[in-house]
N, C-alpha and C positions, 0 to 999 in steps of 0.2 A: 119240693115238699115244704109243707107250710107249717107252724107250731103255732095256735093260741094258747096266753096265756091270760087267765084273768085272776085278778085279787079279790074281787068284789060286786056285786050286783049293777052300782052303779059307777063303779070305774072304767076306763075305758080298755078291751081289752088289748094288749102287747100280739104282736107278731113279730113271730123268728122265723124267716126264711133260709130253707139248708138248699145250696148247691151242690153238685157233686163235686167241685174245689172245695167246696169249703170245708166239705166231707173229707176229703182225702189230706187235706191239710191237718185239720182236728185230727183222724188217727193218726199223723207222723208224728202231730207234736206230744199224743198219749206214747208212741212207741218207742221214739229213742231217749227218755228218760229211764226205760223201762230196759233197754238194752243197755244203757250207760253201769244202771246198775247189776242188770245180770252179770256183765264184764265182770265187773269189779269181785262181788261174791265169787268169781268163778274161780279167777286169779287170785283171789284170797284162797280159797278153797283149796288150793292146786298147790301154793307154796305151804299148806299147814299140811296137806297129807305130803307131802316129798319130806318134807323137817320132821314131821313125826314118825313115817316112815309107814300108813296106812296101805295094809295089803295090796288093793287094786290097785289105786291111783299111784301108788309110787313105783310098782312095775312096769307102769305103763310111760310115767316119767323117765324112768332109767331105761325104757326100750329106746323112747326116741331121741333120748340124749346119746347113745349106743349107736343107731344106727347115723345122728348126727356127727360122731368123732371118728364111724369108720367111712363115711363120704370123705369129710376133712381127710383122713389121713390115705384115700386111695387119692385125694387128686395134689396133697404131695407128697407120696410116692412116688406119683405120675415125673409130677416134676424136680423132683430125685432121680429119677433116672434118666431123665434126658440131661441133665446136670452132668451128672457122672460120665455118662456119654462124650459129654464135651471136654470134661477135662481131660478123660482120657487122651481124649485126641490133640490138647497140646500140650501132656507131657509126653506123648509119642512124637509132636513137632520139638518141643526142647532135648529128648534125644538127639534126634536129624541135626538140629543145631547146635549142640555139645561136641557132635564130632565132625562137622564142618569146622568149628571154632578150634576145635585143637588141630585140624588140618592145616589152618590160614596159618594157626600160631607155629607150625613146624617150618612151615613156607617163611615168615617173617623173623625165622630165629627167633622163636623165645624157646627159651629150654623148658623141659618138663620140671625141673624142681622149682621153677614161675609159678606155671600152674598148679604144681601140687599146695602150695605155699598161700595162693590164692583160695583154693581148693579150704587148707585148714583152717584161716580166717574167715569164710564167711560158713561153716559149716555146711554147704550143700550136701546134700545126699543123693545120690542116682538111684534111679530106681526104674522096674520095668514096665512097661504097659498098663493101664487100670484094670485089668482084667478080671482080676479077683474081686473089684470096687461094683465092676457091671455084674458078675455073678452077685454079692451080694444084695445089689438093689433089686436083683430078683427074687430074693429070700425070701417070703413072707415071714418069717421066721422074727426078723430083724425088724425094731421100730425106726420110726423115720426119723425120730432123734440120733439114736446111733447110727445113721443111713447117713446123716446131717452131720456127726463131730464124724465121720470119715472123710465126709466131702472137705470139713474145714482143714483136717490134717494133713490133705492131699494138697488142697492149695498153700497150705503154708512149706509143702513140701516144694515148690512147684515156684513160689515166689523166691525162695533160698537159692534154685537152679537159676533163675534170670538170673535175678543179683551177682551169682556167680560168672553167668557171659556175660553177662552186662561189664564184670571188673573184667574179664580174659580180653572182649573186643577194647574196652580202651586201655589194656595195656599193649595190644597190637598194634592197634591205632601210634600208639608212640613209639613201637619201635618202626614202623613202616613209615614215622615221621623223619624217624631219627634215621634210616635208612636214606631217605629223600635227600635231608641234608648232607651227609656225607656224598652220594651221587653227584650233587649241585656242587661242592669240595672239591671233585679231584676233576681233573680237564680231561672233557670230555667230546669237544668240539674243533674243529680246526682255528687257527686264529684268524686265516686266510684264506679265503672261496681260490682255491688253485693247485694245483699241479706241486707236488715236491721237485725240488731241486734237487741238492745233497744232502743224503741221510745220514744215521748216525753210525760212525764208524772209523775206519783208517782211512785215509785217501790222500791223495799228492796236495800238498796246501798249494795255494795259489802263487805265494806270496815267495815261500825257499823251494816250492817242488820238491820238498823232499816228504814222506812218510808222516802224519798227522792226523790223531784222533779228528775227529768231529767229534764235539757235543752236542749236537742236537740236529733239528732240521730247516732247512731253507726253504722259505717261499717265496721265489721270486715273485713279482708283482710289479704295478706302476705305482711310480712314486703319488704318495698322499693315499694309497687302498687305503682303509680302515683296517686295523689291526684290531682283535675282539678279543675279549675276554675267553682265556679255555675253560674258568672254572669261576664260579664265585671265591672274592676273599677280601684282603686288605690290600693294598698299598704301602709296599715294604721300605722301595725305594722307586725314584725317577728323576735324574740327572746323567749327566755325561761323563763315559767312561770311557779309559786310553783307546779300550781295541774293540768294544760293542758299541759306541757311538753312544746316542743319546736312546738309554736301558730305563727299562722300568720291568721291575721286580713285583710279581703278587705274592702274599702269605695266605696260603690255604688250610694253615695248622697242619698239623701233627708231623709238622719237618720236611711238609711239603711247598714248594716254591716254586713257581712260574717265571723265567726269565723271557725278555720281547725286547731284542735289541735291532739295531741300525735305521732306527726310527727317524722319520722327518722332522717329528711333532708330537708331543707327549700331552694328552688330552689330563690327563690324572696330576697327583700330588700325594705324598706319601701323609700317609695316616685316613687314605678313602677308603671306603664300602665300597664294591663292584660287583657287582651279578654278572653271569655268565653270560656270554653274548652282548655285554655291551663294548663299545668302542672306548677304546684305553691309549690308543698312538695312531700316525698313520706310516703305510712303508716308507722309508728313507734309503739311504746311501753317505749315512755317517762312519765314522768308527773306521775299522779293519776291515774292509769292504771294496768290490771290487764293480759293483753293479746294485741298482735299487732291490733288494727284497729284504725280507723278515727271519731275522736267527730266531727258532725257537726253540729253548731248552724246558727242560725239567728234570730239577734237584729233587732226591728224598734224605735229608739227614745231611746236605751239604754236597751229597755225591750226585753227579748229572747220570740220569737215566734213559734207554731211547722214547723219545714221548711219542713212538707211534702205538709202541705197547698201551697209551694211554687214552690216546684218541678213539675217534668211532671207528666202528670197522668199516664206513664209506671212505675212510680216506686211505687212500692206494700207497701202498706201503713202497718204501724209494726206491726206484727201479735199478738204481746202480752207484758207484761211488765216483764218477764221471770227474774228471780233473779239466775237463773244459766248459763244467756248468755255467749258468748263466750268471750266476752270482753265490757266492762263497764269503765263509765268515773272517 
């Protein structure tokens, strides 16, 4: 489509050539100025009738603000209750694990006025099931704010209960330490891979043949076995004595004492560290002794005790009090 325009008889006339781009461009650039401002008046229009509070428009603004805050509040709901759902489920695990925990704590000696004690300092509360928490999130009754400070009061109910295993297992933890220690304490292993000798008791001594406690037990062996530690401790003593030969003594505390006499070779020196099971002498045939092997005693409070009472139960307890064993203290 072609446009002449003339000014004048003898001017030359103009031509405007319309395409239909050129068409369709000219109405877009007439139309969105034209929407720019219908926008604007609309949105104008829309916030003066809601503020003034204009019949139509402002019912229609309060319907879809209405049905815009009960979408919001169904989709958390929604997730309010799978919330709720979940904690249920572990303060039904921190049940299970409340009485597991007082379980382990019966088994590891702690007494109950432990835990109660524990119990009053960090305030935990027990409590049962969320059941009533899952009924309510069914409520429609109830908004999802107070749906929302129940879920908060639960978990803070819920944090109070850990805190509280959390102090019950590490005060287990220490006495199952402190248990450990004491274990490692008292001898508990042989000191000598062998056969008893003479155990602890009366028997003919070797030396007058007449009637004679034993204090402890004999492990025959070849000269230079390793002699082992029965318990962890210190080093009390280890030097040469009249009638045990070259002794060395461990201190295990609480007035218990390991005695390892007629040694060949005294590996230690008094005032060492020792773990059990390490080598401390090797057997000998010093001292009051008739044949290479190992006197072992054990004192509690000064007084020699039988130490098979103290041993493992693999080690075969002394067949007899044989006054022609192979070697005697």
């Amino acid at each position: 489509m072609q446009i002449l325009i003339t000014t004048s008889v003898l001017s030359r006339p103009r031509v405007v050539q319309f395409t239909p781009w050129r068409l369709a461009l000219a109405l877009l650039a007439l139309t969105l100025p034209l929407m720019v401002v219908s926008l604007l008046l609309y949105h104008a229009l829309l916030l003066k009738a809601a503020h003034e509070h204009w019949p139509i428009i402002s019912e229609a603004v309060r319907f879809v603000e209405r049905q815009e805050l009960a979408q919001r509040d169904r989709y958390m709901r929604e997730n309010l209750d799978a919330m709720a759902v979940k904690v249920g489920e572990m303060q039904a695990r921190m049940m299970r694990l409340e009485a597991v925990s007082e379980r382990v704590a019966g088994m590891a000696g702690l007494k109950p006025d432990e835990l109660k004690k524990i119990e009053a300092e960090t305030g935990a509360a027990a409590g049962g099931p969320l059941v009533s928490m899952a009924d309510a999130a069914r409520d429609e009754r109830r908004t999802s704010n107070q749906l929302l400070q129940d879920l908060h009061s639960q978990m803070d109910s819920l944090q109070n209960l850990g805190d509280r295993h959390g102090d019950v297992l590490t005060l287990i933890e220490s006495h199952l330490f402190e248990k450990r220690l004491d274990a490692l304490m008292v001898p508990s292993i042989a000191p000598v891979d062998g056969p008893v000798g003479s155990g602890f008791g009366f028997r003919a001594d070797p030396f007058t043949h007449r009637a004679a406690l034993h204090t402890g037990l004999d492990f025959p062996a070849e000269p230079g076995t390793p002699i082992l530690a029965a318990a962890g401790g210190v080093v009390l003593s280890a030097e040469p004595h009249p009638q045990y030969g070259l002794l060395v003594e461990l201190d295990h505390g609480n007035g218990l004492v390991t005695r390892y006499a007629h040694t060949s070779k005294m590996l230690v020196k008094p005032g060492d560290l020792v773990k059990r099971g390490q080598a401390i002498a090797a057997v000998g045939n010093t001292g009051r002794s008739t044949g290479p092997h190992l006197h072992f005693e054990v004192l509690v409070e000064g007084v020699q005790q039988n130490p098979a009472r103290f041993l493992n139960a693999a080690l075969a307890a002394p067949t007899s009090q044989k006054s022609n064993a192979r070697a005697v203290n």
